[in-house]
Wavefront OBJ file of the C-alpha trace (Angstrom):
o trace
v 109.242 123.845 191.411
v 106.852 121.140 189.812
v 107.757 117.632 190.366
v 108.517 115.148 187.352
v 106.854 111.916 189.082
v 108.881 109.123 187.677
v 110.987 110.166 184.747
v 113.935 109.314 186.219
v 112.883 105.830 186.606
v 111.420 105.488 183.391
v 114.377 106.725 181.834
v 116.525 104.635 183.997
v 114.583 101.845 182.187
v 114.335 102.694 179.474
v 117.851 103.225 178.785
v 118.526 99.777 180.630
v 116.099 98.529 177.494
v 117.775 99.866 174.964
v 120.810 98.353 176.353
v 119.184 94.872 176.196
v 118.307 95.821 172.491
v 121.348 96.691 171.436
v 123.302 93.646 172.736
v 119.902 91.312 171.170
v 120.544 93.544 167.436
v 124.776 92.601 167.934
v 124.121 88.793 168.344
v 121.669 89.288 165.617
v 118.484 88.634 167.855
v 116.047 91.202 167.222
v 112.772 92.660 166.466
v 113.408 95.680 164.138
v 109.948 97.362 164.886
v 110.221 96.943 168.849
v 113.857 98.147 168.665
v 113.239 101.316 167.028
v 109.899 102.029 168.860
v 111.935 101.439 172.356
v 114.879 103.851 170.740
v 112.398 106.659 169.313
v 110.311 106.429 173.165
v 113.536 106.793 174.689
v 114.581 109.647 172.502
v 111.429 111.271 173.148
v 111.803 111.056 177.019
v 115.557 112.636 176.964
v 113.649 115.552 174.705
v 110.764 116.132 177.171
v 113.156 116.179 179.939
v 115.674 118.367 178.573
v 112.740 120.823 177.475
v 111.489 120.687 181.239
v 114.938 121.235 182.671
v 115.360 124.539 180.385
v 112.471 125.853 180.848
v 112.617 125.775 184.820
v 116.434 127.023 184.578
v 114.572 130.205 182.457
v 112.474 130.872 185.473
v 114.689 130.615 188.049
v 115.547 134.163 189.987
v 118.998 135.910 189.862
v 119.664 134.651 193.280
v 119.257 130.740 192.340
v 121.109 131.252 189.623
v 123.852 132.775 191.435
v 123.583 130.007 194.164
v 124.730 127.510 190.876
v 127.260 129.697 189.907
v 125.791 130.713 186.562
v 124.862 134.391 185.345
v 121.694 134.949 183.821
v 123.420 135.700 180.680
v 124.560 132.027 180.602
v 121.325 130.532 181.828
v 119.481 132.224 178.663
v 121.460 130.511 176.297
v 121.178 127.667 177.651
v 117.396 128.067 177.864
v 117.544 128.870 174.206
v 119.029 126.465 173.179
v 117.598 124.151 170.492
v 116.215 120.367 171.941
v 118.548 118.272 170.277
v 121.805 120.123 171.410
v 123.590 119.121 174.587
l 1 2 3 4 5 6 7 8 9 10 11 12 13 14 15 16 17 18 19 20 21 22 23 24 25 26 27 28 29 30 31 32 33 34 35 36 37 38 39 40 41 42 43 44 45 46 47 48 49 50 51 52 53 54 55 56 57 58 59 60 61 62 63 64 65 66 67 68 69 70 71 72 73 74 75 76 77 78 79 80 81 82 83 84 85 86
């Protein structure tokens, strides 16, 4: 199985930025361009990794599967699945 170097900590930060950014936009400090750039990257991120994530749960065997306790059946639809649905 490949090896995402680092998403977890860019997402980690980025979602710690957005954060920041959304507490800046409440007290009515912000940057309207840099807030929805940081919110669109972040969005894109959560995307890519949710498109990697289904697409190695497609190529798994029957036997991983069944070590998770899914059926391929379920692992399918999930694989299926449009990118924007959880």
């Amino acid at each position: 199985m490949r090896h995402s170097i680092g998403i977890d900590t860019i997402e980690r930060f980025y979602r710690r930025r957005a954060g920041v950014a959304l507490s800046r936009i409440a007290h009515g400090m912000w940057d309207a361009p840099a807030v929805i750039g940081l919110w669109l990257w972040y969005r894109f991120l959560v995307l890519q990794r949710r498109a990697d994530e289904r697409r190695q749960l497609a190529n798994m065997t029957d036997a991983q599967l069944e070590d998770m306790g899914i059926t391929r059946q379920q692992a399918d639809a999930e694989a299926l699945k449009p990118l924007w649905k959880l």
